[in-house]
C-alpha positions as CSV (number, residue, x, y, z in Angstrom):
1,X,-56.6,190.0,89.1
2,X,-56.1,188.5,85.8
3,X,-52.6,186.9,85.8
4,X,-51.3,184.8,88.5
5,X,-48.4,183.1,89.3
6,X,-46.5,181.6,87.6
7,X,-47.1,178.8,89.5
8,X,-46.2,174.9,89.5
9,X,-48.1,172.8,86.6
10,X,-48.0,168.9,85.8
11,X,-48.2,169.3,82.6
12,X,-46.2,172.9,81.5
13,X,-43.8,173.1,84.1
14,X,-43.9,176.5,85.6
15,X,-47.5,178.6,83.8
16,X,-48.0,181.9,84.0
17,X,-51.9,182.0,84.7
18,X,-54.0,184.1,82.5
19,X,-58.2,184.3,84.3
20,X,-59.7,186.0,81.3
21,X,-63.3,184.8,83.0
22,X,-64.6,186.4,86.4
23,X,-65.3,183.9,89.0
24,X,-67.4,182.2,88.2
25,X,-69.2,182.3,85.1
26,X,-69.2,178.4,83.5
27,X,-70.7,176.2,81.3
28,X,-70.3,173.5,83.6
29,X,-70.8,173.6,87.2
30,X,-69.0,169.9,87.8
31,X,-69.3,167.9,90.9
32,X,-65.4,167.8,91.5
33,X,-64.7,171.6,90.6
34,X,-62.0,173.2,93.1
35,X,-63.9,176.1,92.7
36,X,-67.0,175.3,94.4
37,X,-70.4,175.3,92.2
38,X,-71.1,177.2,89.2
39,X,-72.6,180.8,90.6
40,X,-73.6,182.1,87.0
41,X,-74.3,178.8,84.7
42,X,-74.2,180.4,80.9
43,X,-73.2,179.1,77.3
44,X,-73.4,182.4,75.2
45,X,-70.0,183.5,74.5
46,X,-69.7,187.7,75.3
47,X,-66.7,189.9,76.0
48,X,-65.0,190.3,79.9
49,X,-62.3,191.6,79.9
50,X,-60.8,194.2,77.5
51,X,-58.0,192.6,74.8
52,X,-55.9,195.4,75.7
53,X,-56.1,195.0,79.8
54,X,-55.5,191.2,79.1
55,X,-52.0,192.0,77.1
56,X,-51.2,194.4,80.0
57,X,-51.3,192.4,82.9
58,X,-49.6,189.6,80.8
59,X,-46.6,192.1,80.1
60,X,-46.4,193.6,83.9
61,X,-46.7,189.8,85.1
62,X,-43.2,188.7,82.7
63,X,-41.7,191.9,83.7
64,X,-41.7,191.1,87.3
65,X,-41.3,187.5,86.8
66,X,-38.0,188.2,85.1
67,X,-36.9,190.9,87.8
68,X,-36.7,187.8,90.1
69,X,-35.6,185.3,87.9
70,X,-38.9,183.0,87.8
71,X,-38.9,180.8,84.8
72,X,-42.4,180.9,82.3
73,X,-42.7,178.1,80.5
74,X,-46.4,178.9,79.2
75,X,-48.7,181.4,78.9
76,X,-51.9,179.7,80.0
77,X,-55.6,180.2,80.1
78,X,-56.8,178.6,83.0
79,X,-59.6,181.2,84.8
80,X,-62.2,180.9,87.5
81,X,-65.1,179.4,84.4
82,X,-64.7,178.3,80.5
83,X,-62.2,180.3,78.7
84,X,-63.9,180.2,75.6
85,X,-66.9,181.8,77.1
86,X,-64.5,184.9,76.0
87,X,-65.3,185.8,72.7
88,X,-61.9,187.6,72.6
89,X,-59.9,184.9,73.7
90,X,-58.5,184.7,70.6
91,X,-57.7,188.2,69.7
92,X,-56.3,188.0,73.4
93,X,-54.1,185.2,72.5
94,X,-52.8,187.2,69.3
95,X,-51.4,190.2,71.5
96,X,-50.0,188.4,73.5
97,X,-48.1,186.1,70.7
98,X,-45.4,189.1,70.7
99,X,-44.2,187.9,74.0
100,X,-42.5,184.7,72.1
101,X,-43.9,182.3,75.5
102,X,-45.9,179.6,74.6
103,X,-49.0,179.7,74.7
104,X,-52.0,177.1,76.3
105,X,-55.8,177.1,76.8
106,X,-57.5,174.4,79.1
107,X,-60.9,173.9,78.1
108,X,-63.6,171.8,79.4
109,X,-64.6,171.8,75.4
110,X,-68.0,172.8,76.2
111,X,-68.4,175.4,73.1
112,X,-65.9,173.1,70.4
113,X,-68.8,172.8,68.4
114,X,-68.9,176.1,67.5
115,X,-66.4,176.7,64.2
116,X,-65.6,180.1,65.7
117,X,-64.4,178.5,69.4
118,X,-62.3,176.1,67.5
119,X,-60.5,178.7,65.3
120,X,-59.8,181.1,68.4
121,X,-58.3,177.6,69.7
122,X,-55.8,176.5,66.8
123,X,-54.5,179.7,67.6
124,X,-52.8,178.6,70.6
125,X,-49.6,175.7,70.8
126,X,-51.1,173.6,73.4
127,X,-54.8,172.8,74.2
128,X,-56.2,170.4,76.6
129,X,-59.7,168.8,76.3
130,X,-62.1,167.8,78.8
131,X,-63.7,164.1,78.3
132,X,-65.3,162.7,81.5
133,X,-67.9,160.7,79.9
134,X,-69.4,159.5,76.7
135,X,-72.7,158.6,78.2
136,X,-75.2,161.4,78.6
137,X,-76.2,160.8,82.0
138,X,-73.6,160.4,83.1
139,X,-71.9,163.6,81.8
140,X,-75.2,165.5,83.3
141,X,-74.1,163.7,86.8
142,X,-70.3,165.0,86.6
143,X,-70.2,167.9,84.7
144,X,-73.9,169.7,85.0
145,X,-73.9,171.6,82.1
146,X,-76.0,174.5,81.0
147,X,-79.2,173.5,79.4
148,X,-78.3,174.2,75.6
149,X,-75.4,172.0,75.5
150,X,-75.3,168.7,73.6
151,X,-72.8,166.0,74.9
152,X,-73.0,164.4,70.8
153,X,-72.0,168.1,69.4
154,X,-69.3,168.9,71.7
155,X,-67.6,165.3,70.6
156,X,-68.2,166.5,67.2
157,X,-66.4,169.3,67.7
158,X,-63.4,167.6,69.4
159,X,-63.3,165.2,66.7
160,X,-63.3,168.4,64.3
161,X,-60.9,170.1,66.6
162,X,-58.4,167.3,66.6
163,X,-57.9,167.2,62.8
164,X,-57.4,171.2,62.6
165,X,-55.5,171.4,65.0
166,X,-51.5,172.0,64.2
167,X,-50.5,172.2,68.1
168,X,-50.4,169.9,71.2
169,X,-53.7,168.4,71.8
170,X,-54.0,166.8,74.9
171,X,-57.1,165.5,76.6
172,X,-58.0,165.1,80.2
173,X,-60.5,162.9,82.4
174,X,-61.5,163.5,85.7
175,X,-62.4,160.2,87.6
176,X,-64.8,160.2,90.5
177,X,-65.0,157.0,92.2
178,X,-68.6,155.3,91.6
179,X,-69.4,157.6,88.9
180,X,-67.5,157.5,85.3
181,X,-64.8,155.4,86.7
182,X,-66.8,151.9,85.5
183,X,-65.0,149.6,83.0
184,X,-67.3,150.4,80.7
185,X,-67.2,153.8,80.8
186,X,-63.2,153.7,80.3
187,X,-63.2,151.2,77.3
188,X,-66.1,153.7,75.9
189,X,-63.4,156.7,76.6
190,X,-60.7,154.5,75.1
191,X,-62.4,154.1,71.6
192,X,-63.1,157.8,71.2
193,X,-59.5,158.8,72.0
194,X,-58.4,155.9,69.4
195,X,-60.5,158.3,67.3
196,X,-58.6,161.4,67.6
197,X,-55.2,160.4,68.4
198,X,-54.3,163.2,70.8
199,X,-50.9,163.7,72.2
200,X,-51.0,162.4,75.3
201,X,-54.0,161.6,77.4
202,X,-54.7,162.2,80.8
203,X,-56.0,160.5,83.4
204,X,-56.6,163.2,86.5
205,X,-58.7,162.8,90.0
206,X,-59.2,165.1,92.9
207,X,-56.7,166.4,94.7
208,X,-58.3,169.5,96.5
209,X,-61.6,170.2,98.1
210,X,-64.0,169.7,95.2
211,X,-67.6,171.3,95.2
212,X,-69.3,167.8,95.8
213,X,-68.4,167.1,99.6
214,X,-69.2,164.0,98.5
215,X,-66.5,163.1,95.7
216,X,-63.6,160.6,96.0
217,X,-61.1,159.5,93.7
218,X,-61.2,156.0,92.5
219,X,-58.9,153.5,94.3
220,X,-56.0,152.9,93.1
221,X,-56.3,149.5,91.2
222,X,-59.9,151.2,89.4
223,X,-57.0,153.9,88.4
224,X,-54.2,150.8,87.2
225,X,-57.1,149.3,85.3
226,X,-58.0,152.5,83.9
227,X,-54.5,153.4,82.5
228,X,-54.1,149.9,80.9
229,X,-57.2,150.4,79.0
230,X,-56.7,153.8,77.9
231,X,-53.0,152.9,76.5
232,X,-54.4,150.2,75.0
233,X,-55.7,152.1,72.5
234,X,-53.5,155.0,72.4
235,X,-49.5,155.5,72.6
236,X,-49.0,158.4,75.2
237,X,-50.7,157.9,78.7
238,X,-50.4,160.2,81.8
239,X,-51.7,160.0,85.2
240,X,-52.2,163.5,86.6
241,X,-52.6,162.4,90.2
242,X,-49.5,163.3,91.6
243,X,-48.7,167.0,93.6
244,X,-47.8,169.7,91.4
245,X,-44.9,170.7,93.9
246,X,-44.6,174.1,96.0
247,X,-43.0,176.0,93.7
248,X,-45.2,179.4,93.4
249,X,-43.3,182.1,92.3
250,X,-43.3,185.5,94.5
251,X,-43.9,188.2,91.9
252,X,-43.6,191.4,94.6
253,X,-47.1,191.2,96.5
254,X,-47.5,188.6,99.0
255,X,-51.5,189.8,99.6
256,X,-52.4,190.0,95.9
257,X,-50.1,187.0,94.6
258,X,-51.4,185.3,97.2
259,X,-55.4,185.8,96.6
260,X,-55.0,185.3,92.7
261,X,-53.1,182.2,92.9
262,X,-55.5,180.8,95.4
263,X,-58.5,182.2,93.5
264,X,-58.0,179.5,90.6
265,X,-55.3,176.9,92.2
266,X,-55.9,176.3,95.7
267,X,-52.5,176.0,97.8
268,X,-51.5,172.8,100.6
269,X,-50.1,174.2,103.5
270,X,-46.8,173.5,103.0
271,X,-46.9,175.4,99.7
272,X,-48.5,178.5,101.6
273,X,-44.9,178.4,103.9
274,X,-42.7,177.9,101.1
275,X,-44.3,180.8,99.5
276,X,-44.3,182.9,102.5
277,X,-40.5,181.9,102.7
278,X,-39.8,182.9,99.3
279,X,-41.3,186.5,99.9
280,X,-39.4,186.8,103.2
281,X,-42.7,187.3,104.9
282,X,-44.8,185.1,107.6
283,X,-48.0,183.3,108.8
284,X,-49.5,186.9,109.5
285,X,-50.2,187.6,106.0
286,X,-52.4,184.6,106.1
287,X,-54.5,185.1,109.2
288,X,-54.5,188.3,107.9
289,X,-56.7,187.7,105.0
290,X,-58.7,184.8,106.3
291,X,-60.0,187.6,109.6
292,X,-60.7,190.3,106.7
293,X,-62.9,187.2,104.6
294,X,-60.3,187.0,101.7
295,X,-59.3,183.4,102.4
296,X,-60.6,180.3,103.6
297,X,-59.1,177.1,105.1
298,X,-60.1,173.4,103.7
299,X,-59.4,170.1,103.9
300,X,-59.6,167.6,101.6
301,X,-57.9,163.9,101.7
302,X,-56.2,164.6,105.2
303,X,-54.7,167.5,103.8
304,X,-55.2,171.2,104.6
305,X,-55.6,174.1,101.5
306,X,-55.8,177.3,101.6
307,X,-58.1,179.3,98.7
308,X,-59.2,182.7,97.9
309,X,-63.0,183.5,99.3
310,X,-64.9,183.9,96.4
311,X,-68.3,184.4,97.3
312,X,-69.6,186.0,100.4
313,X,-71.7,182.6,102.2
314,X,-68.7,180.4,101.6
């Protein structure tokens, strides 16, 4: 399914989810990805999807968003691996200009280096980076990228990025507790975003079951300390630590808007009622799914999430 939702974001309100990559093709196969490990670890770009099927499934998506009165606040490409793995993703975000939405990429800025990513990216009005680390170790510990990548291009290409760029840039860093969230690793963080003056900056941990069994989220006065540094060096500061909310919108399907929400944004419990609620439908559809190997049940942090079954041995 290539659009899902739209469902509830912290940082673009209600986001109509374009998955222009197949699960789970990646660049990265990071330790706190809600997704699991990377399955197919690659950094050539190559086509998925056709441009045409993209603009399609956008339309269809709107339509029946708007038949029910959900609100879309963005257009955004958030899919099961890199996005600009696509090499279409920019012809993909001309079509569907037409639609006069908004239109945002997150990107774990694996590929910026490359002058061609970078261009399909200025086409958009809102792009979030990825910065976990600026020490090569430890961006091998956190993000395990593919061989070929270099951690001093790809902060190149941010840097290059961020003075092209005529939209929102906003960056993002995951914090994993004993790993990247060090006082020296934030002031080192700091300095580069002083560099490229983004937007805003955000400061995100895990809050569903990452891939690492393993990971934690800092504590809460490494997160204070972290914030403090960070807006000491630039103006606009967010944490993105906080629940998105429950509000996923029912589009007609309860199976299928079900499965592609959870196949890229894992739901809480409570989310899965509301939702159910919403569709005027019940628990069945859930067990439903979970006997037939669609879905599977997780908990993370004392809380209990329900996400699409991606791979057969999960």
């Amino acid at each position: 399914m290539i659009t899902f939702g739209p469902v509830p974001s912290r940082r673009l309100g209600q986001s109509l989810g374009i998955n222009n990559i197949p699960p789970k093709s990646c660049t990265y196969s990071c330790v706190y990805c809600q997704l699991g490990r990377t399955k197919k670890l690659e950094a050539q770009r190559r086509p998925f999807y056709k441009p045409e099927d993209i603009k399609h499934s956008v339309l269809k998506k709107i339509e029946l968003a708007e038949k029910r009165g959900e609100p879309i606040d963005y257009l955004t490409f958030v899919p099961d691996g890199e996005p600009t793995l696509d090499i279409n993703i920019g012809t993909e975000i001309d079509l569907i200009r037409e639609t006069g939405v908004k239109i945002a990429v997150i990107t774990n800025s694996s590929l910026i280096w490359d002058e061609r990513v970078r261009d399909d990216l200025k086409k958009a009005d809102w792009v979030s980076v990825k910065i976990d680390s600026m020490q090569d170790d430890m961006w091998h510990k956190i993000n395990r990228p593919h061989r070929s990548l270099e951690l001093a291009k790809i902060l190149d290409g941010i840097k290059r990025f961020a003075t092209e760029f005529q939209g929102r840039l906003v960056t993002e860093t995951m914090l994993v507790r004993d790993l990247n969230d060090s006082e020296e690793q934030i002031l080192q963080i700091a300095s580069f975003l002083k560099q490229i003056s983004p937007d805003t900056s955000c400061l995100s941990i895990p809050t569903r079951p990452p891939a690492g069994k393993w990971v934690q989220p800092p504590n809460e006065e490494t997160l204070i300390r972290a914030y403090h540094i960070l807006k000491s060096a630039i103006k606009n500061v967010e944490y993105l630590i906080g629940y998105e909310g429950n509000a996923f919108a029912f589009t007609g399907d309860v199976k299928n808007d079900l499965l592609a929400i959870t196949a890229v944004h894992p739901m809480r419990e409570e989310a899965v009622y509301e939702f159910l609620q919403k569709a005027e439908s019940d628990w069945s559809a859930v067990d439903l799914l979970i006997k037939n190997g669609l879905m599977v049940k997780k908990t993370f942090q004392a809380k209990t999430f329900y996400a699409r079954k991606l791979f057969a041995h999960e």
